[in-house]
C-alpha positions in Angstrom: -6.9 22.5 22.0 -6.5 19.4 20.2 -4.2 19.0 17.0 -4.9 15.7 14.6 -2.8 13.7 12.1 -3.3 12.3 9.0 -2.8 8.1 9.5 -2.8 5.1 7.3 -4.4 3.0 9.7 -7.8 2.3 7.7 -5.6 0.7 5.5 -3.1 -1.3 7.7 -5.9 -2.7 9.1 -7.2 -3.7 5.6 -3.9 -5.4 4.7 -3.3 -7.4 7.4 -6.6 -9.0 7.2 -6.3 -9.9 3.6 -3.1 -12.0 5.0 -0.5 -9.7 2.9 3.0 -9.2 3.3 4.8 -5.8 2.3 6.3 -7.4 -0.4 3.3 -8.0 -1.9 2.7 -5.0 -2.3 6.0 -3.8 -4.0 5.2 -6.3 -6.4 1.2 -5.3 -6.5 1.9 -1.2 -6.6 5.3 -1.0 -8.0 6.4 1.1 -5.0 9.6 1.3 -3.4 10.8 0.1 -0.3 10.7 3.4 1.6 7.4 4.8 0.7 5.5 0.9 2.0 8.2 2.1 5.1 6.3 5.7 5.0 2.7 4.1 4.5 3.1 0.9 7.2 4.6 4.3 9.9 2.5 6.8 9.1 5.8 9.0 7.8 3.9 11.6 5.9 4.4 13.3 3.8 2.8 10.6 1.0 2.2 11.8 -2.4 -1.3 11.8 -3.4 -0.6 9.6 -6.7 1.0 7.1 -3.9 -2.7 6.9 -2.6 -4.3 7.0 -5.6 -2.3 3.9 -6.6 -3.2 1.9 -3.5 -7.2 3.0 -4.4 -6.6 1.7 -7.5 -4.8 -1.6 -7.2 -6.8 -2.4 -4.0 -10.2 -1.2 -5.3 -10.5 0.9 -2.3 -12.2 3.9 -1.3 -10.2 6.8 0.0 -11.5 6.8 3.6 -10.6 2.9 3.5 -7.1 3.9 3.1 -5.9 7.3 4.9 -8.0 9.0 8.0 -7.8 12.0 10.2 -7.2 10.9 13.6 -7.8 14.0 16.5 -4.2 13.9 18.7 -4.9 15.6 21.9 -2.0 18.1 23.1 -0.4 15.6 25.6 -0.2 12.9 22.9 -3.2 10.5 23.5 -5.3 10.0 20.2 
């Protein structure tokens, strides 16, 4: 049986093609330091208004920004 995870990966993968640095987006999104930590490690939990607010600023979609990634029981993905 397989088990899966929540990941910010669509969007990590987003950001670093736009050329962004995290600080950008402190200054873009108003977040703090630890929750770009939470969102750049996958460290849920994340509030949802946290993703709403990257959907927002970014004009994203939601599936652009969080996934659900299968995570098989010995760890692969």
């Amino acid at each position: 049986m397989s088990d899966g995870m929540l990941t910010f990966e669509p969007f990590r993968i987003w950001y670093d093609r736009q050329k962004k640095k995290r600080t950008d987006m402190r200054l873009e999104c108003g977040f703090a330091p630890g929750t770009i930590t939470k969102i750049f490690s996958d460290g849920f939990p994340v509030r949802s208004d946290i993703i709403e607010t990257i959907c927002k600023v970014y004009n994203l979609r939601i599936e652009q920004v969080i996934a659900y990634r299968e995570v098989e029981e010995d760890g692969r993905q």
